[in-house]
C-alpha positions in Angstrom: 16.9 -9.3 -17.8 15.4 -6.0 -19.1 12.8 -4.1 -18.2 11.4 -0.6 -17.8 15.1 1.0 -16.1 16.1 3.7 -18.6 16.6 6.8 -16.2 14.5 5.7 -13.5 16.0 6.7 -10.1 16.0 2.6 -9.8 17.6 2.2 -13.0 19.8 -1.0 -12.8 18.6 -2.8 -9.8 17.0 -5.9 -10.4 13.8 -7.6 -8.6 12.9 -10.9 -8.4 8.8 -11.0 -6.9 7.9 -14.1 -5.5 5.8 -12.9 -2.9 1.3 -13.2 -4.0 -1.7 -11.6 -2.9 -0.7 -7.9 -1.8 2.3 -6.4 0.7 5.0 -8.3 -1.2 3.8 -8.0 -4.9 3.0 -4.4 -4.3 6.2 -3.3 -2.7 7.6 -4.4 -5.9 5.3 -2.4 -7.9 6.8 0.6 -6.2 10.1 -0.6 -6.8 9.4 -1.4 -10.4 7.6 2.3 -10.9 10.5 4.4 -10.5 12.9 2.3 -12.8 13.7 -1.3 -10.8 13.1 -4.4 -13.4 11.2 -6.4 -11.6 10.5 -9.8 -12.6 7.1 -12.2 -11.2 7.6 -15.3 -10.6 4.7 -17.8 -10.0 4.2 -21.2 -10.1 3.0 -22.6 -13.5 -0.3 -24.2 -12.4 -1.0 -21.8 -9.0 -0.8 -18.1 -10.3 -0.7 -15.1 -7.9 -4.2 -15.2 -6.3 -4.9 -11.6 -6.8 -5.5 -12.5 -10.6 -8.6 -13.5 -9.5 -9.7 -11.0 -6.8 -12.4 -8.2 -7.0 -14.0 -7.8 -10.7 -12.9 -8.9 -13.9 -13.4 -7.8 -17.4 -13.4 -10.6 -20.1 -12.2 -12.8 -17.6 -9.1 -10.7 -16.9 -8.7 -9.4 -13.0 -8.4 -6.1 -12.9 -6.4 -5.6 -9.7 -3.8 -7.6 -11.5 -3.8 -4.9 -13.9 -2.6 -2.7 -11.3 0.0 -4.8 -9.3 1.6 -6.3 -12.1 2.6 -3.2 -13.8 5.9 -2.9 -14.8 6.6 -6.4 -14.2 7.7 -9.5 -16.2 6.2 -12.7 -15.8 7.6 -15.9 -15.5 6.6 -19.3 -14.3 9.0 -21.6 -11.9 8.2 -24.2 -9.3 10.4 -23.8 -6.7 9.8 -27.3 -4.8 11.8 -29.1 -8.1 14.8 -29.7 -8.5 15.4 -27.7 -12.0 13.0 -24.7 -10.3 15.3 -24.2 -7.6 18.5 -24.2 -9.9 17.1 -22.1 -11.9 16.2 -19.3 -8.8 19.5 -20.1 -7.9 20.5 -18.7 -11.2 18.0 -15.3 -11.3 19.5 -14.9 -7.5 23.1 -14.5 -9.2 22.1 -11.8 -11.0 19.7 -10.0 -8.8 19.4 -7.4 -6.2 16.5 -8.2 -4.0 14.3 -11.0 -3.7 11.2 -10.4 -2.2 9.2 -13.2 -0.8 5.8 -13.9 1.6 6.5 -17.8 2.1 5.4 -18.5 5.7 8.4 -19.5 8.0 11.1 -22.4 6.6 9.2 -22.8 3.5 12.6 -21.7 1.4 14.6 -23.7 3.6 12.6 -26.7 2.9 13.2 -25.9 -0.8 17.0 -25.8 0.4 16.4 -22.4 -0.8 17.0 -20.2 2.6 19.4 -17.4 3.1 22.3 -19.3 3.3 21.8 -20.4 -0.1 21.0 -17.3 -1.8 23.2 -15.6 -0.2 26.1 -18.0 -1.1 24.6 -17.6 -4.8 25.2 -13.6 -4.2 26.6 -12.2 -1.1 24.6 -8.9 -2.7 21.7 -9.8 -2.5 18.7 -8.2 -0.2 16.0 -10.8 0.8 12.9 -9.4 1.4 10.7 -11.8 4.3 7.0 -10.2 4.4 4.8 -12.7 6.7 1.9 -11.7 8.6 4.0 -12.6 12.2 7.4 -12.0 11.5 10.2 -14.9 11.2 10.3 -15.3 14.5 7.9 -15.6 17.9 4.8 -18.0 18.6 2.9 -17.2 15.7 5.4 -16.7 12.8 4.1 -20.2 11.6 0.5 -19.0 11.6 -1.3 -18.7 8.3 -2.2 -14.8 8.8 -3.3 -12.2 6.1 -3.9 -8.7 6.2 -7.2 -8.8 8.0 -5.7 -10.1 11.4 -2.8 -7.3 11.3 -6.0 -4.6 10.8 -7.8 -6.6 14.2 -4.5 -7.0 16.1 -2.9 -3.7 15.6 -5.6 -1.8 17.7 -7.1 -0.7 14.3 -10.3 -2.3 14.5 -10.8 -1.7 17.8 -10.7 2.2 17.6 -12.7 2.3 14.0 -16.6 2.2 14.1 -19.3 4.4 16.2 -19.1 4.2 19.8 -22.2 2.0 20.7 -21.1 -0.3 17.2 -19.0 -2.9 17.0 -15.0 -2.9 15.7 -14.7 -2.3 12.3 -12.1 -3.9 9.3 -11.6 -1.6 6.3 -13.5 -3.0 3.4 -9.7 -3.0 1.3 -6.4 -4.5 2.2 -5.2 -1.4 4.5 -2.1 -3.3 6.5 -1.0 -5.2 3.6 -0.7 -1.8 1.9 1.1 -0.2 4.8 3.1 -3.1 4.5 3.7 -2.9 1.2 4.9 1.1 1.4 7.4 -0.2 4.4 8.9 -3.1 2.4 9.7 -0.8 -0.5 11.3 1.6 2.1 13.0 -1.3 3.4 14.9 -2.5 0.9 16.0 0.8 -0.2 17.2 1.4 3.3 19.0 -2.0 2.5 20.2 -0.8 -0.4 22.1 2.1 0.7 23.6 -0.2 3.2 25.0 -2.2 0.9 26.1 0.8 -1.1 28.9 1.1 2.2 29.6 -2.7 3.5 28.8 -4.3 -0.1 27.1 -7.1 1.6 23.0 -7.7 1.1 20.9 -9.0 4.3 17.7 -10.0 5.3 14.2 -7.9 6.0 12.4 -9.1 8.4 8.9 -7.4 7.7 6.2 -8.4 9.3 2.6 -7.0 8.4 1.7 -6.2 12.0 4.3 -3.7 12.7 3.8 -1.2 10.0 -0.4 -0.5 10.7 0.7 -0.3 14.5 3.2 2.3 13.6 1.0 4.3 11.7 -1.8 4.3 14.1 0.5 6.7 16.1 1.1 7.3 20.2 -1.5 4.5 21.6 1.0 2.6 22.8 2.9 5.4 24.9 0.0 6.5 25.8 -1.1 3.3 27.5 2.3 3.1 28.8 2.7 6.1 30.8 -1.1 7.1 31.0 -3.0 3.7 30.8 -4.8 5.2 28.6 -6.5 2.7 25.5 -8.3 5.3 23.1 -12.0 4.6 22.5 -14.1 4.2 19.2 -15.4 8.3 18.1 -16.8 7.5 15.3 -15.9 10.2 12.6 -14.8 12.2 15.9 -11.4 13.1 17.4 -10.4 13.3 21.0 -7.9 15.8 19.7 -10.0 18.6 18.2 -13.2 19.6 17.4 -15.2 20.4 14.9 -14.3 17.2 13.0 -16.8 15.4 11.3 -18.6 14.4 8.2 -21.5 16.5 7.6 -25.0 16.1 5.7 -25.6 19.6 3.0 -29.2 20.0 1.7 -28.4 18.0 -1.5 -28.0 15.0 0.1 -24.4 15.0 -0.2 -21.4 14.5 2.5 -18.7 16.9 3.4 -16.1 16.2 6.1 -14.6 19.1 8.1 -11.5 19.4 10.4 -10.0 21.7 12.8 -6.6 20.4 13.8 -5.4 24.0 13.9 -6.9 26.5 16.3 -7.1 29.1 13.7 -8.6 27.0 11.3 -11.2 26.3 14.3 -12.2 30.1 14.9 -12.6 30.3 11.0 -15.3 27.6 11.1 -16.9 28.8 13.8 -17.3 33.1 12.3 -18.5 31.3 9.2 -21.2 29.1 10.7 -22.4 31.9 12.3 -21.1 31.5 16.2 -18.1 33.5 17.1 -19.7 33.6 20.6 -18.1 30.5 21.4 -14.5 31.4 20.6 -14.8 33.4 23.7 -15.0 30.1 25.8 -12.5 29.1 27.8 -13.0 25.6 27.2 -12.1 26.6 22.8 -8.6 27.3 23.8 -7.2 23.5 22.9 -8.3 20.9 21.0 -9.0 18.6 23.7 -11.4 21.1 25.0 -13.1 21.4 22.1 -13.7 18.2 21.5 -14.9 17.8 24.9 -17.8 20.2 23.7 -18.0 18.5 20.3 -21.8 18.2 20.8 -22.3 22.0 20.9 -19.6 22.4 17.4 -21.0 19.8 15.4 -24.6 21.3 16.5 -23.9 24.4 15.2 -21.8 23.6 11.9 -24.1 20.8 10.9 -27.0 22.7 11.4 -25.4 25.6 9.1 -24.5 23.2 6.2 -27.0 21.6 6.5 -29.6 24.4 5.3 -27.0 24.5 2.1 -25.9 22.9 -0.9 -22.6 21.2 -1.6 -21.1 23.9 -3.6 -22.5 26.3 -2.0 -20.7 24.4 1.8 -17.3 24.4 -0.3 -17.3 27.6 -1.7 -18.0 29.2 1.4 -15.6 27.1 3.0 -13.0 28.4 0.6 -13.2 32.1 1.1 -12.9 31.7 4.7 -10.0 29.5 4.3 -11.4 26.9 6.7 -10.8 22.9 5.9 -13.1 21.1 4.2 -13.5 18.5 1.5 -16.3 16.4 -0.3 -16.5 12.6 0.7 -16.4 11.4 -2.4 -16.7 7.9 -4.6 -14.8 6.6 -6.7 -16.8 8.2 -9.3 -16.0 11.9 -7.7 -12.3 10.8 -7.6 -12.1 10.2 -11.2 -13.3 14.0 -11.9 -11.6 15.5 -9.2 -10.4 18.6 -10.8 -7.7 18.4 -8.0 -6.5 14.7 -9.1 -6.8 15.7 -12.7 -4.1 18.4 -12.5 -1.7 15.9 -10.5 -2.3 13.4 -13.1 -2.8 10.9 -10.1 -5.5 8.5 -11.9 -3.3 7.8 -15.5 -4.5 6.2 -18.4 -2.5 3.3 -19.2 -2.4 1.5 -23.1 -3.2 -2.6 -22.9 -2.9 -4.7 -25.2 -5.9 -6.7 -23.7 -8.1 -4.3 -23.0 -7.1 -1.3 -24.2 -6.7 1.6 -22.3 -7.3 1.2 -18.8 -7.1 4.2 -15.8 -5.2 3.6 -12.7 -3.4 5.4 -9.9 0.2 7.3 -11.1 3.1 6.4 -9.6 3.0 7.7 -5.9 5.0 10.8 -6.0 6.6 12.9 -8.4 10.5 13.7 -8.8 11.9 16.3 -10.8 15.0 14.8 -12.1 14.3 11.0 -12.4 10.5 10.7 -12.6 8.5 7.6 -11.9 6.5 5.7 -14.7 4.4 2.9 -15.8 5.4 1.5 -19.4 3.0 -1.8 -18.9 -0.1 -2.8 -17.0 0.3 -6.6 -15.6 0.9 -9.0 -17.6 -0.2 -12.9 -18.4 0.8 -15.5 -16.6 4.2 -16.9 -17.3 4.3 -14.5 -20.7 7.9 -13.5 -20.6 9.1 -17.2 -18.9 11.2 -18.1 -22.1 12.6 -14.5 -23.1 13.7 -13.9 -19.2 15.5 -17.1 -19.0 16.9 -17.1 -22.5 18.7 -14.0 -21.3 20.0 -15.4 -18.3 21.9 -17.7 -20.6 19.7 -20.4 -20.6 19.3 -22.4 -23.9 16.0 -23.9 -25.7 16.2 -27.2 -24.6 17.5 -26.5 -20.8 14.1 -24.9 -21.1 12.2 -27.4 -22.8 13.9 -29.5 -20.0 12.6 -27.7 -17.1 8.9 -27.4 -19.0 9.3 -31.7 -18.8 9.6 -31.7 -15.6 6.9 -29.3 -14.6 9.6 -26.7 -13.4 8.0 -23.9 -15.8 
């Protein structure tokens, strides 16, 4: 198998994606953007459903665009008997395996750990399931949704008086998807010492819960369960998004006291520095009706620019709430080069987000936006040593 390699930091290792919709596939974007070579593998009539989500253009998904960069595609059904040999095969000669099968599914296939690993005692398996392999709802169908409503997410987002609130994109599987590409790096260097792969065990409620900080200690030693603030923090104060006389948002925050006196001299009410409750965060937000009062009133009788500008000689925190639209002119984004252009041969040139961070020495890169389903089938398994008619043989039995 070839693929982008050539320098990449992941140069040499090689990926096998099984996994569809979003925390598997897009942990092996990641893996593929800084020089793995991955390769997709779908089933021939059932392609990865995120070829179909959110808009298309000429009836070509766009998200697919994104997540199927730097990958080959190839079609195999793993539930026959010349799929399975032929996983069996691309297991031999791969690193990591990444899957999102619910629970036993592989084993059914006689295509568990035991046999993979007995095909390559190398190799890393990737397991990303909603529940985890394990516990009274690892056989639950489960999606990315349910992690963002069981986590504690949901129950903290939204205005006080409103009800829970689910992000309107796929914010756990993502999370996921950043800890799965950690993972099997950290799996990697393992196998660097004992030169044995393993199993991750990822489970796409863990990750969001991690991220959403100390709740859980808190609760433990405090009983404390943090409430819906809206755009507020318990934590410090001003922080909010504010309304400036254009119509326009701007969102302000104050996590440092410093930065807290700043935005208060600017707004025009140093008098409140002097309070004793504006010593701590906490504090402040316990007055957070008097701080937003008095900085939303203030940018409020003022444009955008003029809110940001102002902002930026008094070296207080702010930023714009921008669309999309803002984000692609971003003058910021523009000099980090974080929303690429990317050549198709589909549909031309098409802008995406970089690669997610920037090394000096072995930088990240995208060489192809996703590809079509099944395109590289015959060239990825005529490398593997397969011949034309073992192919034609598997395409007879609905294998490819």
């Amino acid at each position: 198998m070839s693929g982008p390699g050539e320098g990449g930091s992941l140069d040499g290792v090689r990926v096998l994606d099984l996994a569809t919709l979003f925390a598997g596939p897009l942990a092996a974007t990641m893996l593929g953007d800084f020089g793995a070579e991955v390769v997709k593998v779908e089933h021939p009539t059932k392609p990865d459903p995120s070829r179909g989500h959110g808009p298309s253009k000429e009836g070509i998904g766009l998200w697919w665009k994104l997540l199927g960069r730097n990958k080959r595609t190839i079609t195999l059904d793993l539930s026959k008997r010349g799929g399975r040999a032929t996983l069996l095969r691309l297991a031999a000669e791969t690193d990591v395996i990444i899957e999102n099968f619910r629970p036993g599914t592989l084993e059914k296939w006689d295509l568990g750990w035991a046999e993979l690993s007995a095909a390559n005692p190398r190799l890393i398996l990737a397991r990303v399931t909603a529940f985890g392999q394990f516990g009274p709802y690892a056989h639950r169908p489960g999606f990315g949704t349910l992690a963002e409503a069981m986590s504690g997410f949901a129950a903290i987002t939204g205005e006080p008086d409103a009800p829970p609130t689910l992000p309107p994109f796929g914010l756990a599987d993502s999370i996921a998807g950043l800890a799965t590409a950690y993972a099997v790096l950290t799996a990697l260097r393992a196998r660097d010492r004992t030169g044995e792969g393993q199993v991750i065990d990822m489970a796409i409620i863990e990750p969001i819960l991690t991220v959403l900080g100390p709740q859980p200690i808190w609760y433990d030693q405090l009983g404390h369960v943090q409430p819906r603030t809206g755009n507020r923090s318990a934590n410090n104060a001003p922080r909010n998004t504010y309304r400036t006389a254009d119509g326009s948002w701007v969102a302000v925050s104050t996590s440092a006291q410093s930065i807290a006196e700043r935005v208060m001299r600017l707004v025009g009410r140093p008098d409140v520095i002097d309070e004793p409750w504006f010593a701590t965060g906490a504090d402040r937000a316990r007055h957070a009706d008097v701080l937003d009062g008095a900085v939303g009133a203030w940018i409020a009788r003022r444009t955008r620019d003029e809110v940001l500008a102002a902002f930026e000689k008094a070296e207080a925190a702010i930023a714009p709430v921008q669309d999309v639209r803002d984000v692609m002119s971003d003058p910021q984004y523009q000099a980090l080069d974080t929303v690429t252009s990317v050549d198709d041969p589909e549909l031309g040139p098409l802008r995406m987000q970089n690669v997610l961070f920037r090394l000096s020495a072995t930088p990240g890169a995208i060489h192809w936006a996703g590809r079509p389903h099944g395109a590289d089938t015959d060239a990825v398994l005529g490398e593997l040593g397969l011949t034309t008619a073992e192919i034609q043989e598997l395409r007879a039995e609905g294998a490819l």
